[in-house]
C-alpha positions as CSV (number, residue, x, y, z in Angstrom):
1,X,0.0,0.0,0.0
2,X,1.4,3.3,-0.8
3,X,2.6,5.5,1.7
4,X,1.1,9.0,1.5
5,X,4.2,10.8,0.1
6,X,3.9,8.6,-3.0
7,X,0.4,9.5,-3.1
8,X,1.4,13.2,-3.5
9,X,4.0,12.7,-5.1
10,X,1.8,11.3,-8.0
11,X,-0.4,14.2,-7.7
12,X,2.0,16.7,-7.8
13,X,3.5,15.2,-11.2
14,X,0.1,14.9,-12.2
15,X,-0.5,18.6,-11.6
16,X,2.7,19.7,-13.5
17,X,1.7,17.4,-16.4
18,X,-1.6,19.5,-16.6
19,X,-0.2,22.7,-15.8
20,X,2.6,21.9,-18.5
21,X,0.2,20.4,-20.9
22,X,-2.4,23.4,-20.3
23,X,0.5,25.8,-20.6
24,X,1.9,24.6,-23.8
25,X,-1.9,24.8,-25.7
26,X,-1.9,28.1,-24.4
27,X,1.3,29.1,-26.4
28,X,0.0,27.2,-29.1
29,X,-3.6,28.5,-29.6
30,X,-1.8,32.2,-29.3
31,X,0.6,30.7,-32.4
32,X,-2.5,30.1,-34.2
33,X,-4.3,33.2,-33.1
34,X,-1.3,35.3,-34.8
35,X,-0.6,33.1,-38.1
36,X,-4.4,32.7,-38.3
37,X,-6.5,35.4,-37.3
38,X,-10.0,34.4,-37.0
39,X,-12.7,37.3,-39.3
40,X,-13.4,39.2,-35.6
41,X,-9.6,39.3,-34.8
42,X,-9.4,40.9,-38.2
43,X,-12.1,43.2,-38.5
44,X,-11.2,44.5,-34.9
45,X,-7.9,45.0,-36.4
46,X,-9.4,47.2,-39.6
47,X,-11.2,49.3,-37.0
48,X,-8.3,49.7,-34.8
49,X,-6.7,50.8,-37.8
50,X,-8.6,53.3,-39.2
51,X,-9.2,55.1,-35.8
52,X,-5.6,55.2,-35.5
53,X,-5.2,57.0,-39.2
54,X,-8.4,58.9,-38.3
55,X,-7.0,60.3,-34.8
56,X,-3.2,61.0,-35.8
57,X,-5.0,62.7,-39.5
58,X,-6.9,64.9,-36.5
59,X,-4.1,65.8,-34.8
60,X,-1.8,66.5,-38.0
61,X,-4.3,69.0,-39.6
62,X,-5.3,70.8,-35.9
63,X,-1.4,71.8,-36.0
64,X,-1.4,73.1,-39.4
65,X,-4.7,75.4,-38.8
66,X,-3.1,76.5,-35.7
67,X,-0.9,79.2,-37.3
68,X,0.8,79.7,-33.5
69,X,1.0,76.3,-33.4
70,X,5.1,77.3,-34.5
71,X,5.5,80.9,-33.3
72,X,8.1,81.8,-31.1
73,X,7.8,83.0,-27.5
74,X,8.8,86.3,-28.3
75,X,6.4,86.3,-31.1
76,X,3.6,85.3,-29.1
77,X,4.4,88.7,-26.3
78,X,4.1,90.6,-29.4
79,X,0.6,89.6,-30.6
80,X,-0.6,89.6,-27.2
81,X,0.7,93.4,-26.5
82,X,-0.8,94.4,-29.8
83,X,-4.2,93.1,-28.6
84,X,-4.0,94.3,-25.4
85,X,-3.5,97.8,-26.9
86,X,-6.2,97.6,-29.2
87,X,-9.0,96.3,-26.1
88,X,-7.7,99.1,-24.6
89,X,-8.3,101.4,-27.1
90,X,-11.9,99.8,-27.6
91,X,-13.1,100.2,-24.2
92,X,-11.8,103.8,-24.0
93,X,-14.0,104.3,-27.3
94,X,-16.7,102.6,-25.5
95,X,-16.4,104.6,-22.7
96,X,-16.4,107.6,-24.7
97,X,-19.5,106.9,-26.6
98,X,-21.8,105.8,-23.5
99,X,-20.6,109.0,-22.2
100,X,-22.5,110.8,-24.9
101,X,-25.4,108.1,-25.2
102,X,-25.9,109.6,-21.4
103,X,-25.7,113.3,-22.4
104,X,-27.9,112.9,-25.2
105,X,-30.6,111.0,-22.8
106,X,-30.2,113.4,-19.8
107,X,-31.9,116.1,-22.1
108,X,-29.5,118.8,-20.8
109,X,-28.4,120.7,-23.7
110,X,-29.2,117.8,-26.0
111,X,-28.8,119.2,-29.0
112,X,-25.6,121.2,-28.3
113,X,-24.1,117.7,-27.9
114,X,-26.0,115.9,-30.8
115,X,-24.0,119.2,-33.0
116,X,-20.7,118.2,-31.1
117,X,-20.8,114.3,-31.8
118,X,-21.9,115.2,-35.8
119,X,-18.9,117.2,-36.0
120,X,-16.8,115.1,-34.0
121,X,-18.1,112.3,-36.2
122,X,-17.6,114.3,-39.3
123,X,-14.0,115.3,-38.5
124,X,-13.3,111.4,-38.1
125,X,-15.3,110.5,-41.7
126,X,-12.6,113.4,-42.9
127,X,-9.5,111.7,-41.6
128,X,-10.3,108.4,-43.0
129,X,-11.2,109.4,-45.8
130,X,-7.9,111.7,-46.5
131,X,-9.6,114.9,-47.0
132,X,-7.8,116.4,-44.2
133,X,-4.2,116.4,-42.8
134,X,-3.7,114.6,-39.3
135,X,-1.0,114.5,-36.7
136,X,-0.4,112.5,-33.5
137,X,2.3,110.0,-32.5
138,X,2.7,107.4,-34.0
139,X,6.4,105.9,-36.3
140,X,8.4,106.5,-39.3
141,X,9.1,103.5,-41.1
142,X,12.2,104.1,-43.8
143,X,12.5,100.6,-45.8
144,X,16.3,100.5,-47.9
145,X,15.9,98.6,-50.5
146,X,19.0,98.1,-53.4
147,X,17.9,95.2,-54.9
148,X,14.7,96.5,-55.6
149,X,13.2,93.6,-54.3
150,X,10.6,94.8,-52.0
151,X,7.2,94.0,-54.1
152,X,3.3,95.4,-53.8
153,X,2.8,92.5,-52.1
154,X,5.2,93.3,-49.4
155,X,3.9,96.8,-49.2
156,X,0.4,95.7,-49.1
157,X,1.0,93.3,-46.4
158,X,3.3,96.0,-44.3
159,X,0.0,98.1,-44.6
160,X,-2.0,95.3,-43.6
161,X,-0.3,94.3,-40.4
162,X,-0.4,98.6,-39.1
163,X,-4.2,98.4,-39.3
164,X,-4.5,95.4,-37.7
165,X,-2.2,97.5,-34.9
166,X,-4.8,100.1,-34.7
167,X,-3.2,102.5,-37.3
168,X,-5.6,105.4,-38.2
169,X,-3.9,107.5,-40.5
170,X,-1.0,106.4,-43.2
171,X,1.2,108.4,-45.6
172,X,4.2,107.2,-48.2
173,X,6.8,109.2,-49.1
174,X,5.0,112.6,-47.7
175,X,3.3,112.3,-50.7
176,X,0.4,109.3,-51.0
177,X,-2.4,109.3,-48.6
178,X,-3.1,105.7,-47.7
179,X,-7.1,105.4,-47.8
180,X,-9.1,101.9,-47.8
181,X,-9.1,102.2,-51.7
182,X,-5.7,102.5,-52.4
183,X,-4.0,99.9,-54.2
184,X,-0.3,98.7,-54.9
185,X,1.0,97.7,-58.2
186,X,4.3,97.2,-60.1
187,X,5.0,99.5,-63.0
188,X,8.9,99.0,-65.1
189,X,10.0,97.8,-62.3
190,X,8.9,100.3,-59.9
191,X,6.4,100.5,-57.5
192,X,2.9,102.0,-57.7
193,X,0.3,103.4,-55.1
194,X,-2.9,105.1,-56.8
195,X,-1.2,105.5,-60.2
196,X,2.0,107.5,-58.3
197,X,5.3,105.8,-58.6
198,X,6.9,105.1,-55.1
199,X,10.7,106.1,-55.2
200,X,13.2,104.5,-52.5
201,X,14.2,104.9,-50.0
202,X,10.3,104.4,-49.1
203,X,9.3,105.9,-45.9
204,X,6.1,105.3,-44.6
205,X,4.4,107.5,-41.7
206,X,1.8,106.0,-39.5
207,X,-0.4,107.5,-36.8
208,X,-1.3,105.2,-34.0
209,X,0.1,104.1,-30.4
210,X,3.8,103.7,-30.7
211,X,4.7,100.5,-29.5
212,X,2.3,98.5,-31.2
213,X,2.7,99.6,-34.4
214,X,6.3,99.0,-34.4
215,X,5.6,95.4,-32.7
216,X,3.4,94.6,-36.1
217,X,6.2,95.4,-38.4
218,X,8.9,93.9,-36.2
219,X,7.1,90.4,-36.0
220,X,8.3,87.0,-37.4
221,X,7.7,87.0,-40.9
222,X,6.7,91.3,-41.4
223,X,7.3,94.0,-42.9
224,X,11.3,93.6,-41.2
225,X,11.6,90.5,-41.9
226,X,10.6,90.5,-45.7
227,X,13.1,93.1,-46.4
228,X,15.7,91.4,-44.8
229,X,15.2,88.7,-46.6
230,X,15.3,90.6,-49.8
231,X,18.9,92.2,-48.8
232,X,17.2,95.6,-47.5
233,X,16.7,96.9,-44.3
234,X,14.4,99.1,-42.1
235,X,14.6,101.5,-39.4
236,X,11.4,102.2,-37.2
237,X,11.5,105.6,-34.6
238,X,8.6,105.5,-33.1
239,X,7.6,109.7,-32.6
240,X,5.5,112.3,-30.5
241,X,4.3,113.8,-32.9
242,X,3.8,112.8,-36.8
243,X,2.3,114.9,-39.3
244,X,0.7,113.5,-42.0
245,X,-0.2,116.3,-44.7
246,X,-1.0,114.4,-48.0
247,X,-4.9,114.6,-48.7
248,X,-7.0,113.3,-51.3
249,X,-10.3,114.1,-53.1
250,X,-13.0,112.7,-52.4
251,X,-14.1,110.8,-55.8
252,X,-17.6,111.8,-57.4
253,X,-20.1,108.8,-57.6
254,X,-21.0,107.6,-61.1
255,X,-23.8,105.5,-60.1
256,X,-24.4,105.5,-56.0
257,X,-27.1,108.1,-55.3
258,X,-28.0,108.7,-51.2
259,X,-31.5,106.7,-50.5
């Protein structure tokens, strides 16, 4: 009669048989998962798949919408001082105009202040328009250019980016009055602003706050960098006082009559 070590001996062995047995199907049904997929395995795979493409396509085109997805620290001060200058100037013009909304309600002297705003509004029309000189700070801009390189393009874009800045009043060469209609073209190799040739060195006066108008033309991929690329340079003094005395006529309507 066996003793009762023999006994678990056997079973032990036994065990280890199963366990070994077990252990080895194990490794084999996961060989024959791999080398023969099963249609689930494989359509879980496909889907797999194309969420993977789908996500990283997500994330690749997100990065090249995001146009400060790149920019540089320094770049990214810039924007943000430029906007901080132009909410400040919006809620001072805010301000200013429930101001008058008050004035205007109050019924004091109502119409003495309706005259005022008109005039004050009149004075503004004026200025954008380029009927009337202007002065206030603002910068000088002088672009060298030797190559000749510097394009419409370039010069509409410089424009472009001193708006966006909050520039109200622009001049080239103390001669051209920069007004929403104006246009830039190339003419024998020589630049053109409303049918006037632009000589060089261009210099380009712009009334607005300082800083931020210097901030737009200094930023990655401006007005400064442009020209540099093109062999020229620029040189931005940002002024107390800039007077802008180019004006324009105001063109007769062919067709627009008031309604």
């Amino acid at each position: 009669m066996p003793d009762e070590s023999d006994v678990e001996a056997r079973h032990a062995a036994d065990d280890g048989s199963v366990a070994g047995e077990s252990h080895g199907r194990s490794l084999r049904d996961l060989v024959r998962a791999l080398t023969r997929p099963s249609a689930s395995q494989i359509l879980l795979a496909a889907v797999l798949l194309v969420f993977g493409v789908g996500v990283g396509t997500q994330l690749t085109t997100k990065a090249a919408d995001d146009p400060y997805a790149t920019a540089r620290r320094a770049d990214l001060i810039q924007l943000l001082d430029t906007a901080n200058a132009e909410t400040s100037r919006l809620e001072t013009e805010i301000e200013a105009l429930k101001a008058t909304r008050d004035k205007l309600q109050s019924g004091v002297d109502s119409a003495k202040v309706a005259q005022t705003e008109a005039q004050n509004r009149l004075d503004n029309l004026a200025i954008l328009n380029g009927t009337v000189p202007a002065t206030g700070p603002g910068i000088r801009v002088v672009i060298y250019d030797p190559s000749q390189k510097v394009t419409a393009s370039t010069l509409l874009d410089a424009i472009e980016e001193f708006r966006d800045a909050g520039a109200e009043v622009i001049e080239i060469n103390d001669s051209i009055r920069v007004v929403a209609s104006t246009w830039f073209g190339g003419a024998n190799g020589a630049l053109v602003a409303d049918n006037a040739a632009i000589s060089l060195p261009l210099v380009i006066d712009v009334i607005g706050e300082g800083h931020a108008l210097e901030e737009a033309a200094r930023f990655r991929g401006g007005l400064v960098s442009q020209v540099q690329q093109f062999g020229g340079t620029v040189t931005i003094t940002q002024e107390s006082t800039v007077s802008i005395t180019a004006v324009r006529a105001l063109p007769q309507n062919r067709y627009a009559r008031p309604a």
